[in-house]
N, C-alpha and C positions, 0 to 999 in steps of 0.2 A: 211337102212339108213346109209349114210357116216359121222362120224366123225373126222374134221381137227383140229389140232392145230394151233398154229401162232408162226412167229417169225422172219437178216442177211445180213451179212458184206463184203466187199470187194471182190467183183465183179472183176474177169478178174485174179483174185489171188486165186483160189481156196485153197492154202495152207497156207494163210492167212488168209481165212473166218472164221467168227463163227455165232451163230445161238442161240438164244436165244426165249424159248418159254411163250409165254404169257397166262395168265387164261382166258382163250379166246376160245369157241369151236364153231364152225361152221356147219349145219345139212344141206345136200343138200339132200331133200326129192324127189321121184319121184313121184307129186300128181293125177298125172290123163294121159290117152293117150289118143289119135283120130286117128286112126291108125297108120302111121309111124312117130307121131310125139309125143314124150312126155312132159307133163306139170313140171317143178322143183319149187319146191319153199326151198326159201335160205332163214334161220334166224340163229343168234345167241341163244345158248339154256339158259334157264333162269338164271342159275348158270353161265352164262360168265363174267366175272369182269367188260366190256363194259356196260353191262347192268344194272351195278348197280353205275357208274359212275367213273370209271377208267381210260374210255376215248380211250383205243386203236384203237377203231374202229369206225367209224364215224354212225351215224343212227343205234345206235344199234340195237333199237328197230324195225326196217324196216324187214318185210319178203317181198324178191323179190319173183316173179314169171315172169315165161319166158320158151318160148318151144325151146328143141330139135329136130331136124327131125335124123329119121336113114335112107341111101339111100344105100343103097345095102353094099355097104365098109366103109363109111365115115358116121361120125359124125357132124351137124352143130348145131351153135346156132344160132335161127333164130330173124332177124331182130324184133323189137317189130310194129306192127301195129298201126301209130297214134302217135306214142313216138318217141323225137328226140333221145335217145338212150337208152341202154339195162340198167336195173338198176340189176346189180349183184357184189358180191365182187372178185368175178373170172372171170369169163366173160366179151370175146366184141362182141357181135354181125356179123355176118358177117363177121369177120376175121379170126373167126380158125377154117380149117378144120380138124377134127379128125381119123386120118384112125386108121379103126375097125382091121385092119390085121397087124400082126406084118412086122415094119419097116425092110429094108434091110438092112441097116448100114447107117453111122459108127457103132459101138461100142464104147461105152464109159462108164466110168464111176464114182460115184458119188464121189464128194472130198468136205465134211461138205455139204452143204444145196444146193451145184449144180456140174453139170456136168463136169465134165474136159475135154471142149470143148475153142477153144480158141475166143479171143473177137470177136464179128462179130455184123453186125448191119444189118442184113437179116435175112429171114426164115428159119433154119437146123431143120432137124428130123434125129433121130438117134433110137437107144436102147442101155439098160443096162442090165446084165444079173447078175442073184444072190443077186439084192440092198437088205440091211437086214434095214428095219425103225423100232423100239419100238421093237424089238427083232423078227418080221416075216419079214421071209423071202421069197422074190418075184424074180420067176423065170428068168419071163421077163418083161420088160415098155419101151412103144414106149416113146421118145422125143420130146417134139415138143417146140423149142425154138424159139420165134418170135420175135425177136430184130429192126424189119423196123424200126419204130416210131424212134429208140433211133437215128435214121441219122437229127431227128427234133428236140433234145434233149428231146425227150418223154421216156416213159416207153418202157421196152422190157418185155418180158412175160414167163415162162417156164412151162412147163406140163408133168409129168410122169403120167403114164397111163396104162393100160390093157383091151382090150375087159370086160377080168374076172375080173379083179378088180376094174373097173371104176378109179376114179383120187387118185391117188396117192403121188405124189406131185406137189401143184402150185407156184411159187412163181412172184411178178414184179418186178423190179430191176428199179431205178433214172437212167436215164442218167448224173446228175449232181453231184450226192455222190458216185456213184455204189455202194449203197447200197438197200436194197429192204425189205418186208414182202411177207409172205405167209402163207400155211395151209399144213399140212402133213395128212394122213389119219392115226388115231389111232386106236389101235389095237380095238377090238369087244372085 
């Protein structure tokens, strides 16, 4: 089981960001597979402040479910069947692929709650080598910063990750405050 926190500011200013975390924990459980594809289900745990009327997070009370496929290198989330779109607090359906094998660069790395990569309103993947979250330390995490939308004044999306550690950091970012939330992985 994965445990996230929540919580950040100014965007495209990495040296200006801050990050504030909310009583707020996120479980993205793996419930079932059918061969290369696996079932998630995504709930807030009972003790999250959301769920007892706090309000940070909308449907508190909602556990999503939605499949994974693994295909040889890459990671997706798959389209829901029937459903006009994916219901998850991380996830979009169809738009991000995951490679399972460590990125070839850039290199970058983290400054407060994102990357010190500069503004962009496309897809970049990168890695970070040595990021320390809750005092562990992670050798390496592929990037995958998915900014398209934000050329619609939509959200952009960011993902730290590892084959071995599964997700690590998510966060979305406003095109219109650059400001955003997200969930960090906490320590076990």
């Amino acid at each position: 089981m994965r445990r996230y926190g929540r919580g950040c500011t100014h965007y495209g200013d990495p040296s200006q960001g801050t990050q504030t975390y909310e009583p707020d924990t996120l479980m993205l459980v793996v419930a079932g597979q059918e061969g290369d594809r696996f079932r998630i289900e995504e709930a807030l745990t009972a003790g999250s402040a959301s769920r007892h009327g706090a309000g940070y997070v909308s449907d508190p009370d909602t556990t999503y479910t939605y499949w994974m496929q693994s295909t040889g290198d890459s990671l997706f989330v798959l389209d829901p069947e029937g459903a006009s779109s994916l219901g998850s607090r991380v996830f979009r359906a169809g738009r991000q692929r995951f490679s399972l094998a460590p990125v070839a660069g850039p290199q970058t790395t983290f400054i407060g709650w994102q990357p010190d990569l500069p503004y962009h309103e496309s897809r970049v993947t990168g890695y970070t080598s040595h990021h320390i979250q809750f005092g562990r330390s992670f050798d390496r995490l592929n990037i995958l910063q998915d900014n398209r939308d934000m050329q619609f004044d939509a959200a952009g999306f960011l993902f730290a990750y590892a084959s071995d550690h599964g997700l690590v950091r998510w966060a979305w970012t406003s095109w219109w405050t650059l400001e955003g939330t997200g969930w960090d992985l906490l320590p076990d």
